[in-house]
MMTF fields as JSON, N, C-alpha, C and O atoms, coordinates in Angstrom:
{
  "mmtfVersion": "1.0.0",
  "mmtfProducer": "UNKNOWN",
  "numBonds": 343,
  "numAtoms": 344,
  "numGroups": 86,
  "numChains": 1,
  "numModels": 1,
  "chainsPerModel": [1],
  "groupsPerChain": [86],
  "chainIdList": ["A"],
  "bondAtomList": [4, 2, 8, 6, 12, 10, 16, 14, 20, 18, 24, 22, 28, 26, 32, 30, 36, 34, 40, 38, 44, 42, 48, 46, 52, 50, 56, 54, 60, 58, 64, 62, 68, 66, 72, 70, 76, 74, 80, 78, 84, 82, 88, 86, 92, 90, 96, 94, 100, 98, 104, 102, 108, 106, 112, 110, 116, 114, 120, 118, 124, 122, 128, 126, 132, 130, 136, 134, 140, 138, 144, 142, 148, 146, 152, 150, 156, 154, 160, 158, 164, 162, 168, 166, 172, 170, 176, 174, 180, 178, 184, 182, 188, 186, 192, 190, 196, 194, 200, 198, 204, 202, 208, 206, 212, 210, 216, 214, 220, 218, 224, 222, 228, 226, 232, 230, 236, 234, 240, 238, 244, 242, 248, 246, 252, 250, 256, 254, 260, 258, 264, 262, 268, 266, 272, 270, 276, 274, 280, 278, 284, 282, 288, 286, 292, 290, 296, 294, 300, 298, 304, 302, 308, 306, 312, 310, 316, 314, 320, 318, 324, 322, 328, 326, 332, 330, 336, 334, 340, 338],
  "bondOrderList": [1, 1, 1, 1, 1, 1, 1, 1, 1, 1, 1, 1, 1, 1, 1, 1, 1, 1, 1, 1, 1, 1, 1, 1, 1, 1, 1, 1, 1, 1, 1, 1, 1, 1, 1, 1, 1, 1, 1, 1, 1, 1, 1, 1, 1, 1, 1, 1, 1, 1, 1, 1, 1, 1, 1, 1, 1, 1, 1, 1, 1, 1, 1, 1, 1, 1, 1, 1, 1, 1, 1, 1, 1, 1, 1, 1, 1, 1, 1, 1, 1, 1, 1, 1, 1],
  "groupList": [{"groupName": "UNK", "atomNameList": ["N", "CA", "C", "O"], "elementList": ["N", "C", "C", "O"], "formalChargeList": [0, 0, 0, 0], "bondAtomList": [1, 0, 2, 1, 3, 2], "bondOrderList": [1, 1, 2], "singleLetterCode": "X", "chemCompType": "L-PEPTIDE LINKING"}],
  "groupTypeList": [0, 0, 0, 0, 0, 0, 0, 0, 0, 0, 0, 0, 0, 0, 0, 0, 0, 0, 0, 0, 0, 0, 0, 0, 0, 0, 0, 0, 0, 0, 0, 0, 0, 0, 0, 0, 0, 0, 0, 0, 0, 0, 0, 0, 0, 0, 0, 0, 0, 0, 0, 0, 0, 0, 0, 0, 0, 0, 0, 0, 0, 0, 0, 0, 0, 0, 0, 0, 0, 0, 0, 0, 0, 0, 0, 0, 0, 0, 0, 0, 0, 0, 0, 0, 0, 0],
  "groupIdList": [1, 2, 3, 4, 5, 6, 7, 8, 9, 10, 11, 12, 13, 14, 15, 16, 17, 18, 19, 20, 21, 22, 23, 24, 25, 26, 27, 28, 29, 30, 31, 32, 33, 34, 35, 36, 37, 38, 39, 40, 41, 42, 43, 44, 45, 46, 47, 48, 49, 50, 51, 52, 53, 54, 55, 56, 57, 58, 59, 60, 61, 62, 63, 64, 65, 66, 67, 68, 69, 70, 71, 72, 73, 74, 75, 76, 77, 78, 79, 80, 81, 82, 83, 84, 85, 86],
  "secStructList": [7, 7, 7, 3, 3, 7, 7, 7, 6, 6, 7, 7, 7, 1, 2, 2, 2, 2, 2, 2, 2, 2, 2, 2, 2, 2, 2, 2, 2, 2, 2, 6, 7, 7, 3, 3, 3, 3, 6, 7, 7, 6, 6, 2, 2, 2, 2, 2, 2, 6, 6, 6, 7, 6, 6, 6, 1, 3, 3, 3, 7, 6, 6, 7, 2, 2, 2, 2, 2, 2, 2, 6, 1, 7, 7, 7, 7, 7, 7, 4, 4, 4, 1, 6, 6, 7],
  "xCoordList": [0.844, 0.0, 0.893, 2.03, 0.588, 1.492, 1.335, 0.499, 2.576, 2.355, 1.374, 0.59, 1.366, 0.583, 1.286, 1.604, 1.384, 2.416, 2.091, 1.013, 2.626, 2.156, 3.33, 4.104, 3.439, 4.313, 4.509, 3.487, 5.742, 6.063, 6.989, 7.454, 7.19, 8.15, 7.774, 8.473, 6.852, 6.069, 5.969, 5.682, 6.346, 6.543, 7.726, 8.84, 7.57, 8.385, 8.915, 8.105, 10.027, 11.091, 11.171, 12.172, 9.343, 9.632, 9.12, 9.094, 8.629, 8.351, 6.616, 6.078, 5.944, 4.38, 4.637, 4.291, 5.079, 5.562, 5.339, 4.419, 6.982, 7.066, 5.962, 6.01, 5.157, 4.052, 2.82, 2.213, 2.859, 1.461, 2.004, 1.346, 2.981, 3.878, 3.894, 3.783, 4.106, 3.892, 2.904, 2.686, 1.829, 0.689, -0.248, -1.172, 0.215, -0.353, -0.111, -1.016, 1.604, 1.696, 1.042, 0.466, 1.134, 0.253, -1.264, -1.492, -2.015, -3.101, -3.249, -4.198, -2.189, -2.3, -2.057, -2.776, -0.534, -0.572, -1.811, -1.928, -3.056, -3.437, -4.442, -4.831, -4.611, -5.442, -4.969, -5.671, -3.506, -2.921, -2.209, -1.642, -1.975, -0.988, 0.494, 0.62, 1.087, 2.552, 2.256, 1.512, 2.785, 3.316, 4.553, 5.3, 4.68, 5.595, 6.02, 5.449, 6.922, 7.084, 7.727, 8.93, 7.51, 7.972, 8.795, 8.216, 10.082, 10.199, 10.706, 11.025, 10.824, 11.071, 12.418, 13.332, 12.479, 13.861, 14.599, 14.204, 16.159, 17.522, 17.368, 17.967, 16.355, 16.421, 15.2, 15.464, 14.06, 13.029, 13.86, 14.013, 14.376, 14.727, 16.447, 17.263, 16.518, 17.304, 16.797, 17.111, 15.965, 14.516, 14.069, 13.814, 13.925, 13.55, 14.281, 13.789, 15.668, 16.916, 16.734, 16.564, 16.832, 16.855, 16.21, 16.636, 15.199, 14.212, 14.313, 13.855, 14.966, 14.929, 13.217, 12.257, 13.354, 11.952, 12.174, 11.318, 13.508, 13.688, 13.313, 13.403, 13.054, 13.14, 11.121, 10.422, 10.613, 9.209, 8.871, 8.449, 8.994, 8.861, 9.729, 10.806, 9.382, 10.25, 10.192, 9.074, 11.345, 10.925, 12.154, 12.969, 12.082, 12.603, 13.053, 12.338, 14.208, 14.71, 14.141, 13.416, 14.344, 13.84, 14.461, 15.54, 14.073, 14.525, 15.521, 16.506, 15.068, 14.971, 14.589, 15.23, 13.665, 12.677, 12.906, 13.0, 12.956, 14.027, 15.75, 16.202, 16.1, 17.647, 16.894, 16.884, 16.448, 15.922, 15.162, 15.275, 14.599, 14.298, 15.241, 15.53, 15.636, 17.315, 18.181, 18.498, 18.525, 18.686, 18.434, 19.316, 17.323, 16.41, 16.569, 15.943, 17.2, 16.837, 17.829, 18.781, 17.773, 18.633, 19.667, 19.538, 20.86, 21.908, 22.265, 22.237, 22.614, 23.356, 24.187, 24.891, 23.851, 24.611, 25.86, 25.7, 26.985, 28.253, 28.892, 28.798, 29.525, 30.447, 31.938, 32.492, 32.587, 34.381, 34.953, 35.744, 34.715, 36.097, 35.77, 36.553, 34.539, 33.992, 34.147, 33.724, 34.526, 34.522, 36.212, 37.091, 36.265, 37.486, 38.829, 38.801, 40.057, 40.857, 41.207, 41.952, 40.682, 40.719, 41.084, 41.061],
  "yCoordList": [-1.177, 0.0, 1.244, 1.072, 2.365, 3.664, 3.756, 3.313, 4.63, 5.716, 6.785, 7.101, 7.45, 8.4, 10.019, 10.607, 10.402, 11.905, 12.969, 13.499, 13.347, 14.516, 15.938, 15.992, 16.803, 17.983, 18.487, 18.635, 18.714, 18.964, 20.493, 20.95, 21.222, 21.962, 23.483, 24.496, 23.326, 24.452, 24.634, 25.655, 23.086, 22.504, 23.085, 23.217, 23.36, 24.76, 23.379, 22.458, 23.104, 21.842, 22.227, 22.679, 21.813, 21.915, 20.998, 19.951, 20.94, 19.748, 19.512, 18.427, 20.76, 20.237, 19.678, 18.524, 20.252, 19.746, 18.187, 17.407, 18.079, 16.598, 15.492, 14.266, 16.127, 15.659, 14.83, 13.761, 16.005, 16.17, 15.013, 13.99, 15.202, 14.416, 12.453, 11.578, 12.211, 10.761, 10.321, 9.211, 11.242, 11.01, 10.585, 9.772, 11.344, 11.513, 9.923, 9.105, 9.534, 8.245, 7.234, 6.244, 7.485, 6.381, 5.79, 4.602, 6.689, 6.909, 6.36, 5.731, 6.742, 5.887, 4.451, 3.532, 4.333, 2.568, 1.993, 0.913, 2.266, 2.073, 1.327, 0.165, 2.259, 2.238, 1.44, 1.183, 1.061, 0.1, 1.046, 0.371, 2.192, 2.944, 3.429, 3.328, 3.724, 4.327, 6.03, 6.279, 6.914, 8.143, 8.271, 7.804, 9.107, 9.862, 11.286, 11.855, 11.909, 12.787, 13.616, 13.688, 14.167, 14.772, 16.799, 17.755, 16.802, 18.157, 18.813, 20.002, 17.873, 18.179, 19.254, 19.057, 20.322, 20.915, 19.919, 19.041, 20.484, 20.328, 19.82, 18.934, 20.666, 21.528, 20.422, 20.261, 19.717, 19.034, 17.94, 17.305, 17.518, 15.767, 16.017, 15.107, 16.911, 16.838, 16.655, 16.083, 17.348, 17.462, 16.051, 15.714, 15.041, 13.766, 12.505, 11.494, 12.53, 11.985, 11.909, 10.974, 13.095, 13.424, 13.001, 12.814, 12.919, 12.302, 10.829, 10.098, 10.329, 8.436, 8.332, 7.76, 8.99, 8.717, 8.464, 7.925, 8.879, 8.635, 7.145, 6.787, 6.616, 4.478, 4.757, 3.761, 5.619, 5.544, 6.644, 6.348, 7.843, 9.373, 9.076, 9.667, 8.277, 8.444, 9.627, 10.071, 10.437, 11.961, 11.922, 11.019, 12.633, 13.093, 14.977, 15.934, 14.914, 16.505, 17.139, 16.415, 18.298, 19.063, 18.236, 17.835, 17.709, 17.078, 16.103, 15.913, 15.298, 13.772, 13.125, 12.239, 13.296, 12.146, 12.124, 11.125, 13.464, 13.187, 12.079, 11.329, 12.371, 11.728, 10.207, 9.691, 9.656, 8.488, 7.855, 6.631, 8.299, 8.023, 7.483, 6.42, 8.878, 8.657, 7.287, 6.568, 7.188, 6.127, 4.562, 3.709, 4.377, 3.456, 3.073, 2.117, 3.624, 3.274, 2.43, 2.426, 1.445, 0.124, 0.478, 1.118, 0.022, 0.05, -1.026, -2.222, -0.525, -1.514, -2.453, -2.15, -3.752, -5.231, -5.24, -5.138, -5.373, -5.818, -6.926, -7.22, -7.538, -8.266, -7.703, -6.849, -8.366, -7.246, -7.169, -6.242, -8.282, -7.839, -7.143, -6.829, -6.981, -5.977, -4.091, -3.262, -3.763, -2.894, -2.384, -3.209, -0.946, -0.76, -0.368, 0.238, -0.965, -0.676, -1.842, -1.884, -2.569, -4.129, -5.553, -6.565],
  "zCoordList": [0.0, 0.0, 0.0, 0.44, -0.387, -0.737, 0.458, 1.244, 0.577, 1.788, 2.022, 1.127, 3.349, 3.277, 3.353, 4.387, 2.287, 2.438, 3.172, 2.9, 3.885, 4.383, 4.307, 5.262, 3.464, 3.131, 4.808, 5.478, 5.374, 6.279, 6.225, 7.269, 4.841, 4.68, 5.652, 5.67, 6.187, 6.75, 8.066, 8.692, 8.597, 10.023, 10.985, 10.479, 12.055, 12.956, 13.477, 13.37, 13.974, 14.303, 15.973, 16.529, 16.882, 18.215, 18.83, 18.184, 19.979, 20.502, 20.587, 20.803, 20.369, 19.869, 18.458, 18.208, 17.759, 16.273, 16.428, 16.18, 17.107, 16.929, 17.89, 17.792, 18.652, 19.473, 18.409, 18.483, 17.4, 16.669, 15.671, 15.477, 15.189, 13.752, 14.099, 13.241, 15.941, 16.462, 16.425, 15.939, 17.047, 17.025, 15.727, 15.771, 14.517, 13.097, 13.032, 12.866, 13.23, 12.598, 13.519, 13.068, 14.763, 15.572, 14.904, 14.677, 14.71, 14.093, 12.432, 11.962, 11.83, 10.553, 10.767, 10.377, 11.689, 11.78, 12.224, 11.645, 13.184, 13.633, 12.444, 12.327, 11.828, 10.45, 9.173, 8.195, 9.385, 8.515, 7.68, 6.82, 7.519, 6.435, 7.243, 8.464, 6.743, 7.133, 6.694, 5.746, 7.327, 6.817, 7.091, 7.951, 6.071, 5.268, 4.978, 4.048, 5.638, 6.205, 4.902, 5.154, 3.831, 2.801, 2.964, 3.481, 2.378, 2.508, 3.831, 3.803, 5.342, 6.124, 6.152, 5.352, 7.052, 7.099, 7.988, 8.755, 7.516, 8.624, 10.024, 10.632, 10.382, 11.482, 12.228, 13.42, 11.813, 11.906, 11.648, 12.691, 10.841, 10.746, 12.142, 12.287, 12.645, 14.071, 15.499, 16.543, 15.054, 16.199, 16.428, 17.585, 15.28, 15.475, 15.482, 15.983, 14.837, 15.555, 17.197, 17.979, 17.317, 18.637, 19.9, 21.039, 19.413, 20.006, 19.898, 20.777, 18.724, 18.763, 18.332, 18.849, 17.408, 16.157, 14.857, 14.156, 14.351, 12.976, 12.586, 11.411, 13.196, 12.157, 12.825, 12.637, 13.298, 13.337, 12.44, 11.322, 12.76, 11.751, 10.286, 10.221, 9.197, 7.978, 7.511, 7.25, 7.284, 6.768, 5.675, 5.487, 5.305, 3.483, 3.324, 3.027, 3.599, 3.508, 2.253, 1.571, 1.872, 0.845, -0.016, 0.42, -1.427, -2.769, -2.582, -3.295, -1.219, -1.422, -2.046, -2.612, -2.136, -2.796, -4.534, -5.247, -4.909, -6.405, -6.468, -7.334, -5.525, -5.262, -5.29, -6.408, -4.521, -4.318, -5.717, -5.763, -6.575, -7.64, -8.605, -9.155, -8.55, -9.245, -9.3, -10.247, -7.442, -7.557, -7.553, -7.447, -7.665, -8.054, -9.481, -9.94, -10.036, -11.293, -11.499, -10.719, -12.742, -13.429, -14.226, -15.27, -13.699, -14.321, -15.28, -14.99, -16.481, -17.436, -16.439, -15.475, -17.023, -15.959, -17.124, -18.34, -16.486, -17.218, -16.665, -15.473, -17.47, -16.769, -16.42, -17.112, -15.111, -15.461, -16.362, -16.531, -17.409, -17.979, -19.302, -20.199, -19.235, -20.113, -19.549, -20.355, -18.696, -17.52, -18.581, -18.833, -19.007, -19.45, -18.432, -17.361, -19.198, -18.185, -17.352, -16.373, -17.793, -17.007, -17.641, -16.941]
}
């Protein structure tokens, strides 16, 4: 099942913040979905380190989620000694 996104780039990195942000996900697991914390600042994905939430709060800095695409994608399979220089 997708995630559930929620744009966080607007989110003030304090401790109602991160109150409201546990709670959100409590409430989705509860319901069977995951969220997904999109756009988060610096400053917010420290706030939740911090706390020992990051592996519960998945969050995604500004233009993550492009990088991650990126690398997802399929690389030409070679063999070595096809690999030049070798």
């Amino acid at each position: 099942m997708a995630p559930l996104v929620c744009d966080v780039r607007a989110v003030a990195p304090d401790a109602a913040a991160l109150d409201a942000l546990a709670r959100i996900q409590l409430n989705a697991r509860r319901l069977g979905l995951e969220l997904e914390l999109r756009h988060a600042s610096k400053e917010l994905l420290e706030l939740i380190a911090f706390a020992g939430l990051d592996e519960v709060l998945r969050a995604e800095l500004e233009g993550q989620a492009e990088e991650r695409e990126e690398r997802g994608r399929v690389e030409e399979e070679r063999e070595l000694d096809d690999l030049p220089g070798l």
